[in-house]
DSSP file (Angstrom, degrees, kcal/mol; ACC not computed):
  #  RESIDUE AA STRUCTURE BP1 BP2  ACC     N-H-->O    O-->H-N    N-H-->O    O-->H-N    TCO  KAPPA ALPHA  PHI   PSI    X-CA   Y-CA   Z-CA
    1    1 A X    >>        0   0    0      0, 0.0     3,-1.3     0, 0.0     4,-1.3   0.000 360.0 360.0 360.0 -53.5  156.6   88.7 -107.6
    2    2 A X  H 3>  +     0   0    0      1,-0.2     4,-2.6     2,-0.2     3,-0.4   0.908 360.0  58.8  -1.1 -88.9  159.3   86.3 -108.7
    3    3 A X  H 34 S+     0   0    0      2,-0.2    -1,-0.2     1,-0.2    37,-0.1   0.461 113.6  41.8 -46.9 -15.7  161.3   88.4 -110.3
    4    4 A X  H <> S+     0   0    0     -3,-1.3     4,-1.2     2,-0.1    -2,-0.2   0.552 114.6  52.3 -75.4 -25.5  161.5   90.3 -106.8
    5    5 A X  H >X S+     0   0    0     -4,-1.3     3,-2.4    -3,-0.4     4,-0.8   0.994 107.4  50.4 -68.6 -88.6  161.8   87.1 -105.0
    6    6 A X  H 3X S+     0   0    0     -4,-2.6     4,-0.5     1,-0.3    -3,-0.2   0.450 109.9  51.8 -14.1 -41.1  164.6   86.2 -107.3
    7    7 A X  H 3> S+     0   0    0     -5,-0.3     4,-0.5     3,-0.1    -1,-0.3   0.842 114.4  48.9 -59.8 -47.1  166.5   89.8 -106.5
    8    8 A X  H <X S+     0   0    0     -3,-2.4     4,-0.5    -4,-1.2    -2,-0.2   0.791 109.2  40.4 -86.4 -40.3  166.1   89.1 -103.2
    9    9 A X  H >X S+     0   0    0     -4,-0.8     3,-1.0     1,-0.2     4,-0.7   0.946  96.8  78.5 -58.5 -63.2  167.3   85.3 -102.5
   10   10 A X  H 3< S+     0   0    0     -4,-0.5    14,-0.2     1,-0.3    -1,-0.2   0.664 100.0  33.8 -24.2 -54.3  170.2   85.3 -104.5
   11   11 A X  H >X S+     0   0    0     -4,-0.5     3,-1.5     3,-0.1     4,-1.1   0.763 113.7  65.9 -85.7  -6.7  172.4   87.1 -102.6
   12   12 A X  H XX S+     0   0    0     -3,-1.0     3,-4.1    -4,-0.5     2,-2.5   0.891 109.9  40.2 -29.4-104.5  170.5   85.3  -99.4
   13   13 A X  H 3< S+     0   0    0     -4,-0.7    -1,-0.2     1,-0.3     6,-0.2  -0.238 114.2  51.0 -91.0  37.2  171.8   82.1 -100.7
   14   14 A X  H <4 S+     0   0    0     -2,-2.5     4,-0.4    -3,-1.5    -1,-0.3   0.063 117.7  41.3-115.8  -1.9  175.7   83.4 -101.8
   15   15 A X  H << S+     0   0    0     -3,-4.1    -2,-0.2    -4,-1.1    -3,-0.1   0.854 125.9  32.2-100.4 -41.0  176.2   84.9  -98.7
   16   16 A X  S  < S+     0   0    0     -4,-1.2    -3,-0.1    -5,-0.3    -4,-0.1   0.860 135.3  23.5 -45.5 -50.5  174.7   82.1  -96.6
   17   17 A X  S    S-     0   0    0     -5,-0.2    -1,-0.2     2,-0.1    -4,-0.1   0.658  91.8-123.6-114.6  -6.9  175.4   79.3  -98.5
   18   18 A X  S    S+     0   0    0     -4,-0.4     3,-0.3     1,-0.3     2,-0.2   0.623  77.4 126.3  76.2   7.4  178.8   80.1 -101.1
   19   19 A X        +     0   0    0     -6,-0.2    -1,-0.3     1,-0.2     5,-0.1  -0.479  52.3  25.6-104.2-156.9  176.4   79.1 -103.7
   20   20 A X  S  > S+     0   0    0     -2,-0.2     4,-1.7     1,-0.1     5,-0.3   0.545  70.4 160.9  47.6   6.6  175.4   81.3 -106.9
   21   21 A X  H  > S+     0   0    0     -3,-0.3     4,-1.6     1,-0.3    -1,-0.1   0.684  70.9  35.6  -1.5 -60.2  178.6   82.8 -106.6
   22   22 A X  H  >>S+     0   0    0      2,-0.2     4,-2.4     3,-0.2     5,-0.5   0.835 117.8  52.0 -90.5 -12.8  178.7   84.2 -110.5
   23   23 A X  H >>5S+     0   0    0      2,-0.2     4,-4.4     1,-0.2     3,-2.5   0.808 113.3  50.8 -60.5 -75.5  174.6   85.0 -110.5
   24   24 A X  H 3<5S+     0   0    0     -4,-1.7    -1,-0.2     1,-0.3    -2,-0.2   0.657 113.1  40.7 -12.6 -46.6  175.6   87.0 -107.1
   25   25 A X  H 3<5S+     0   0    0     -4,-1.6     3,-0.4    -5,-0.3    -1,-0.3   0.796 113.2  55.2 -94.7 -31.5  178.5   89.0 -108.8
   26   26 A X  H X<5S+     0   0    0     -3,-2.5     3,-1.1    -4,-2.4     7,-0.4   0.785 109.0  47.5 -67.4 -28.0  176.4   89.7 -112.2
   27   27 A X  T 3<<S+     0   0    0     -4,-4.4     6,-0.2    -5,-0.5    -1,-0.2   0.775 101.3  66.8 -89.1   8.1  173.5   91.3 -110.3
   28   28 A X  T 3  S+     0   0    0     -5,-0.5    -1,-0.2    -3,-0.4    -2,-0.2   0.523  85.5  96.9 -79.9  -2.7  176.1   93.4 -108.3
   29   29 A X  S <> S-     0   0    0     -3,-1.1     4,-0.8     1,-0.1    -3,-0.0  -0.325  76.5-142.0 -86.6 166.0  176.6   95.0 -111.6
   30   30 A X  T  4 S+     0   0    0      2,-0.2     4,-0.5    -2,-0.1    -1,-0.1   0.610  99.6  53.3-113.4 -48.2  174.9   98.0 -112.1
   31   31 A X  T  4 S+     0   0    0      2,-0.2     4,-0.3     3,-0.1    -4,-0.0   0.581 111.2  53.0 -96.7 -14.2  173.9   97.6 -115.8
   32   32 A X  T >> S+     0   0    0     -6,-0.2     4,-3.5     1,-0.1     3,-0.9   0.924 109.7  42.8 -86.4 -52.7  172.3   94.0 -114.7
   33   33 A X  T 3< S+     0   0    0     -4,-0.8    -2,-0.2    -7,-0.4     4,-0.2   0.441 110.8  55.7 -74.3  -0.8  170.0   95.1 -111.8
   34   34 A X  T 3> S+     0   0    0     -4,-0.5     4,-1.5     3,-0.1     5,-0.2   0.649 112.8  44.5 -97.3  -9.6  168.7   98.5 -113.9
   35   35 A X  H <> S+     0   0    0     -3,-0.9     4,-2.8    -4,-0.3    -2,-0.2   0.920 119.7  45.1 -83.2 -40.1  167.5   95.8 -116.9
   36   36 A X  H  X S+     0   0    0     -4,-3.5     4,-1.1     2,-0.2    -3,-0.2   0.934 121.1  35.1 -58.6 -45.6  166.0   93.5 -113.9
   37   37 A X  H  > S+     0   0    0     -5,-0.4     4,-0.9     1,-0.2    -1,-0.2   0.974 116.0  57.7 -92.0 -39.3  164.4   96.2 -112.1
   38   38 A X  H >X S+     0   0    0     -4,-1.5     4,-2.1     2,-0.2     3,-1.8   0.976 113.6  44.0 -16.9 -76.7  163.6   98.1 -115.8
   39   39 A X  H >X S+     0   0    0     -4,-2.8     3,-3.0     1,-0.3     4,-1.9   0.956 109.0  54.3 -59.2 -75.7  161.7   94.8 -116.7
   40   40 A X  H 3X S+     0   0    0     -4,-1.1     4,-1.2     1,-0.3    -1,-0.3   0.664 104.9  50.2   2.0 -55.2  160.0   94.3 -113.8
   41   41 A X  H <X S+     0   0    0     -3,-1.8     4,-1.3    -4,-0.9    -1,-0.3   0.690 111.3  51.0 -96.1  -9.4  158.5   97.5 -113.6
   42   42 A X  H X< S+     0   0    0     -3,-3.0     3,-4.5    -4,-2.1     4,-0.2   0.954 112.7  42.9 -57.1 -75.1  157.2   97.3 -117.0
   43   43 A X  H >X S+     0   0    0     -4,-1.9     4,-2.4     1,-0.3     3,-2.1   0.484 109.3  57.3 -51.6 -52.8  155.8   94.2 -116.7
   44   44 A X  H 3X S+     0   0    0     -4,-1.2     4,-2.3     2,-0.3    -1,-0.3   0.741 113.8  40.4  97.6 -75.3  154.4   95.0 -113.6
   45   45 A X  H <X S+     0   0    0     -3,-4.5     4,-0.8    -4,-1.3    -1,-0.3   0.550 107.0  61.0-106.8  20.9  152.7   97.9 -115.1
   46   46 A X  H <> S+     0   0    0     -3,-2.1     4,-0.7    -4,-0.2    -2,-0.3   0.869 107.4  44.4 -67.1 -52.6  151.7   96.1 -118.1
   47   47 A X  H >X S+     0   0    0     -4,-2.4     4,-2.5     1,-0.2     3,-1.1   0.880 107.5  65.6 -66.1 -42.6  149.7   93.6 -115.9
   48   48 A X  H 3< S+     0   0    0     -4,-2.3     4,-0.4     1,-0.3    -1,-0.2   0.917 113.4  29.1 -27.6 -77.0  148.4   96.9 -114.0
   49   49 A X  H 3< S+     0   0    0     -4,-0.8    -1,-0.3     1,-0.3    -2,-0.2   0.188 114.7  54.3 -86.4  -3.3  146.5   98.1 -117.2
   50   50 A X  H XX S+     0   0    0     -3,-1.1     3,-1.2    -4,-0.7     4,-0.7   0.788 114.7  48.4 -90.7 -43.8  145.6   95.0 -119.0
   51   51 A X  H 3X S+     0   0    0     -4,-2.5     4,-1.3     1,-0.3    -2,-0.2   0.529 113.1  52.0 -50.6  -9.7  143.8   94.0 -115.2
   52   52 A X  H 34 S+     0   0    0     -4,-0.4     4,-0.5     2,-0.2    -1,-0.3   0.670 112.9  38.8 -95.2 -40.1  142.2   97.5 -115.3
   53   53 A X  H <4 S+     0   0    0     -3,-1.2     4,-0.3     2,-0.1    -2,-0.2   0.450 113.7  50.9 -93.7 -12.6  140.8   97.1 -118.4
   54   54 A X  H >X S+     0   0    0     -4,-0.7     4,-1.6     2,-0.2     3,-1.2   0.880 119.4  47.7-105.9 -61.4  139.6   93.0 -118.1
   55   55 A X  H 3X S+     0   0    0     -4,-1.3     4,-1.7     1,-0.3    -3,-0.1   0.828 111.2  48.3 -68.2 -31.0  137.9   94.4 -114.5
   56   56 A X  H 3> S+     0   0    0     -4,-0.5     4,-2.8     2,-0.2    -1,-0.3   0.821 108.4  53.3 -65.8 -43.2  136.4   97.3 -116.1
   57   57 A X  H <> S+     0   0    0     -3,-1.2     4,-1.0    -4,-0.3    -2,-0.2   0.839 105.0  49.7 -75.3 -27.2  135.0   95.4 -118.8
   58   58 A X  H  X S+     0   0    0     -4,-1.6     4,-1.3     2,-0.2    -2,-0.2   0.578 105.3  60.5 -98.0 -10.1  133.1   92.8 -116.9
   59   59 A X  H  X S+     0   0    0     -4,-1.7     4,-2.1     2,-0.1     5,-0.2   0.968 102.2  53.0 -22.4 -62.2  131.4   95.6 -114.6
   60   60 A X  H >< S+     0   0    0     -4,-2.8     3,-1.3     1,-0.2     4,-0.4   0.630 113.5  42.2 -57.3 -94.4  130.1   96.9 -117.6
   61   61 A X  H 3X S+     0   0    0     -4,-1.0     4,-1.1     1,-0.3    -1,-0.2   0.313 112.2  53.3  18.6 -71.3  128.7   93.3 -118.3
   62   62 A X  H >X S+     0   0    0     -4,-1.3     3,-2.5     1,-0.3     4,-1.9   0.845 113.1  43.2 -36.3 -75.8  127.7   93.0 -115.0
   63   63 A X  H <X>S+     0   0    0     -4,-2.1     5,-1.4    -3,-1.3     4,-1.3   0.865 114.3  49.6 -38.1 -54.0  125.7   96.4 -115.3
   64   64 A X  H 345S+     0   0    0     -4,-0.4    -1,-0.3    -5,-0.2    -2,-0.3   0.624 107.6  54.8 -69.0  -2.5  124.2   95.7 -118.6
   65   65 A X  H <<5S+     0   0    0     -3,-2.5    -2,-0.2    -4,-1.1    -1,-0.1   0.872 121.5  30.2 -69.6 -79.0  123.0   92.2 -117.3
   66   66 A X  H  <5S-     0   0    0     -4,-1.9    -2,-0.2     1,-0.1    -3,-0.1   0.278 115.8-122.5 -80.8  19.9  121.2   93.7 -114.5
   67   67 A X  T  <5 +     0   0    0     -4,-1.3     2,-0.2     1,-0.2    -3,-0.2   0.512  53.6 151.6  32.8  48.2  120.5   97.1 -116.5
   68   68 A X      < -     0   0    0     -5,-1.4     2,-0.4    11,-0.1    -1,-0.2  -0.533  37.6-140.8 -97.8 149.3  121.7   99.2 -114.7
   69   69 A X  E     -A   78   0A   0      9,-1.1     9,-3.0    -2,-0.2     2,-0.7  -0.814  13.9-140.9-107.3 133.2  123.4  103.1 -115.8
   70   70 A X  E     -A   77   0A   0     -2,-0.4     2,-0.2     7,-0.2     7,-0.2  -0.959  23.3-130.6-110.2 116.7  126.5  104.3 -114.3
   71   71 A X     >  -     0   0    0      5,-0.9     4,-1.7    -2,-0.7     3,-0.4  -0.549  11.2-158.3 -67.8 117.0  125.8  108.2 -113.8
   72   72 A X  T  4 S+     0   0    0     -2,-0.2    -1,-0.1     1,-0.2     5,-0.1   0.141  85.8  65.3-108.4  10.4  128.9  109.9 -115.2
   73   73 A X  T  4 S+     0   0    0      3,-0.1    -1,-0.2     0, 0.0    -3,-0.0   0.793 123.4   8.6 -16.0 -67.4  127.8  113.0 -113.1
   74   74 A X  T  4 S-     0   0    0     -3,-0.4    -2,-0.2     2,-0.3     3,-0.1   0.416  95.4-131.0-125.3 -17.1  128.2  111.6 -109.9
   75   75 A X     <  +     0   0    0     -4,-1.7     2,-0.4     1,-0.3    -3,-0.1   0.469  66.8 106.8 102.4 -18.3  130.1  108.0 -110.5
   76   76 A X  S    S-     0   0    0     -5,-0.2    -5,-0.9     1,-0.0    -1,-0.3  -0.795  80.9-101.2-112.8 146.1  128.1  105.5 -108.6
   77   77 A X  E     -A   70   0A   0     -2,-0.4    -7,-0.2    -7,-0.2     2,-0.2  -0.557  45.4-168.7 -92.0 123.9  125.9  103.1 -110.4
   78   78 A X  E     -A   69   0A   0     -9,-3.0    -9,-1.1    -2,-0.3     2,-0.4  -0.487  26.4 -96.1-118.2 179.1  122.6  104.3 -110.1
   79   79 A X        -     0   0    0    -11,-0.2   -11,-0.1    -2,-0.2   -12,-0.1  -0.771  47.7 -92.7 -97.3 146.4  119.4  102.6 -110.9
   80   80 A X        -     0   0    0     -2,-0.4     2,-0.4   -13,-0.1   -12,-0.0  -0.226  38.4-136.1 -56.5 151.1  117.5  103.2 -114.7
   81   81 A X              0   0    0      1,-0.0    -1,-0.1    -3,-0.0    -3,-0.0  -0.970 360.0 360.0-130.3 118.9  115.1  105.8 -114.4
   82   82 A X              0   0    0     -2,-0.4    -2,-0.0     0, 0.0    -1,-0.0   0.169 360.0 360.0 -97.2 360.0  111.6  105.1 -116.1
């Protein structure tokens, strides 16, 4: 979010305000804004897949607290069958 925020102001506030002049002219470069937008989208879909995996893991919790099976048939967490 930043790092888009940060793409985005910058030339906001060199065309508006004359400031940030040389940031303004290095992200006009080509080879700056594919490493920015490169990083970004890693990170981006680093955080995807570590949150995917943190959410995933305290379900299961969740389910094994209240002892419950999730039916790999149909997908939906179904109740133990006695």
């Amino acid at each position: 979010m930043f790092l888009a925020l940060f793409l985005l102001l910058v030339p906001l506030v060199n065309e508006k305000y004359d400031k940030l002049t040389r940031l303004a002219r290095a992200l006009k470069e080509d080879r700056a804004s594919f490493v920015l937008v490169g990083t970004g989208t890693t990170l981006t879909f680093l955080l995807a897949y570590v949150m995917s995996i943190a959410l995933n893991y305290s379900m299961l919790n969740i389910a094994k607290f209240y002892n419950l099976n999730f039916g790999l048939d149909t997908g939906w967490l179904q109740e133990p069958s006695e």
